[in-house]
C-alpha positions in Angstrom: 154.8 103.8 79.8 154.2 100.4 81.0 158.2 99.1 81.4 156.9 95.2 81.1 154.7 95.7 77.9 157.8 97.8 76.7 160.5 94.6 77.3 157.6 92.6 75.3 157.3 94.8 72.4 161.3 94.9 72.5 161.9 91.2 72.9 160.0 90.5 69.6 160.6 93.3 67.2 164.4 91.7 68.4 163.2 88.4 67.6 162.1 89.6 64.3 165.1 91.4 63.6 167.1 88.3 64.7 165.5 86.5 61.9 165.7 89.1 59.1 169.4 88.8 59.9 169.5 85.2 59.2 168.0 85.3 55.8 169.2 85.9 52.6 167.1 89.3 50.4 166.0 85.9 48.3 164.7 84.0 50.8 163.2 87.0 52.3 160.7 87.9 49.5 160.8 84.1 47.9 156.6 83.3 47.5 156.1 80.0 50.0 153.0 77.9 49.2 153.4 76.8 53.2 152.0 80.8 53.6 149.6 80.9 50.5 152.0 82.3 48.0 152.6 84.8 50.5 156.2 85.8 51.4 158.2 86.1 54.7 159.0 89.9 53.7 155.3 90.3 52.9 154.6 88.9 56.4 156.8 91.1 58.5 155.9 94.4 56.1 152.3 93.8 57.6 153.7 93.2 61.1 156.0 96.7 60.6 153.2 98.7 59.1 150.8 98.0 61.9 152.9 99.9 64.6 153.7 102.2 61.8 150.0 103.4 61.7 149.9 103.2 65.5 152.9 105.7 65.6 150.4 108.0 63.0 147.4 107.7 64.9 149.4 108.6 67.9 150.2 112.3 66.6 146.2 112.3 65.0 144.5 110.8 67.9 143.2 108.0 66.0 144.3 104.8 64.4 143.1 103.4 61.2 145.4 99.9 60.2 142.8 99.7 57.5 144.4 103.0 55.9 148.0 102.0 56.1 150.4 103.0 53.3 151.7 99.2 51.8 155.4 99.7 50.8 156.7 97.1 49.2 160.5 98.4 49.7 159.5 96.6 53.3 158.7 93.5 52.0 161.7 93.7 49.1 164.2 94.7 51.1 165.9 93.0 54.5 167.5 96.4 55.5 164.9 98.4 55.3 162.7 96.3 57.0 165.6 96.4 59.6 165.6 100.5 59.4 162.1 100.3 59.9 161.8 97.9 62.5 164.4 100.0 64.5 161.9 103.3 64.1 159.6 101.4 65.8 161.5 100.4 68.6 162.4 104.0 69.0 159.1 105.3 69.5 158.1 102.7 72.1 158.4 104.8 75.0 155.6 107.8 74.8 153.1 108.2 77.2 149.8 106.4 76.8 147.1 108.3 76.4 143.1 108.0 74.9 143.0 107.2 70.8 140.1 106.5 68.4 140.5 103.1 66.7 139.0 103.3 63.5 138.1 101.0 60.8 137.4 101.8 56.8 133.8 100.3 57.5 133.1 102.9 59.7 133.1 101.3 63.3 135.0 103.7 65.8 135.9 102.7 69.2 137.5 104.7 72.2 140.6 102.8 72.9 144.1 104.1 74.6 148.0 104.0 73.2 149.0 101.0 75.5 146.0 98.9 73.8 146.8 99.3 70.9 150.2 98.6 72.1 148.9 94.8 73.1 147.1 94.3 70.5 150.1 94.8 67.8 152.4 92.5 70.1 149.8 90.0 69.9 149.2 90.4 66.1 153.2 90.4 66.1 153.6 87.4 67.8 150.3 85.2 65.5 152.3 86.3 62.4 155.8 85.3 63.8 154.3 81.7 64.1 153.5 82.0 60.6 157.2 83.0 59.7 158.8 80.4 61.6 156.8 77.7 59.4 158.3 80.0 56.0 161.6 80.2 57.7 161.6 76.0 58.6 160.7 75.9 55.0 163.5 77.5 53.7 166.6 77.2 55.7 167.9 75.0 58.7 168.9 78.3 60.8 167.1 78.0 64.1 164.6 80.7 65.4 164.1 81.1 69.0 162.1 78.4 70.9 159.6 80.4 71.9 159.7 82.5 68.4 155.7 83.3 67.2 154.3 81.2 70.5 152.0 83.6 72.8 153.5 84.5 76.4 150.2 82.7 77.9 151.1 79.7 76.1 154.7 80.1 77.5 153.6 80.6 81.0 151.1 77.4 80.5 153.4 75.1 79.0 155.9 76.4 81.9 153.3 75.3 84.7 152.7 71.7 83.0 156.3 71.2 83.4 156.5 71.9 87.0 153.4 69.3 87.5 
């Protein structure tokens, strides 16, 4: 496993975990206009159940996030998001190896575990953004500077400083 996309992953499942721990269960599944009615538990169920499916299609050979099970305990419930997120974590460390990637309209693509492994960081990280303007609207607890902002951006807005 790669150890750097490994410290990634762990940085901002923490970083998500960091913030479930600063809300209240009513702020957590309170419906925000700012994120279309959506909630921030609705948000970070989606994030969860994404490397939930990759976990499945890790055992099957082939990933489907179009097939995923919704559970709305996830998005209802702080702790067991935390539960969950912490399965997750666990399960970071297998070997990568060649998956399917399959979608309900019928497109399937050859991909690999550590792919897949990107892609969910990167989907992690464009829904954290989103979270961070629910969270702003709902309480003055501060996330992380660099909380839902990509690490290219990071790494650019680094080199503009040094010029």
């Amino acid at each position: 496993m790669n150890r750097q996309l490994t410290e990634s992953l762990e940085t901002v499942l923490a970083q998500i975990a960091g913030m479930l721990d600063a809300l209240t269960d009513e702020e957590y599944r309170r419906s925000l206009p700012v994120l279309s009615g959506a909630s921030i538990g609705e948000h970070v169920r989606h994030v969860i159940e994404f490397f939930i499916e990759l976990d499945k299609g890790y055992v099957a050979g082939d990933v489907n996030y179009d097939s995923r099970c919704r559970d709305r305990s996830i998005e209802q419930h702080r702790e067991v998001a935390l539960t969950k997120l912490h399965q997750v974590l666990a399960n970071l460390g297998r070997d990568n190896k060649p998956l399917h990637f399959t979608m309900d309209t019928g497109v399937r693509v050859t991909t690999n575990y550590e792919r897949e492994l990107i892609y969910n960081l990167e989907h992690a990280v464009h829904h954290m953004a989103l979270l961070k303007i629910g969270v702003g609207m709902l309480t003055a607890t501060p996330l992380p500077e660099n909380f839902g902002v990509a690490a290219s951006t990071i790494r650019y807005r680094q080199a503009q400083c040094a010029q």
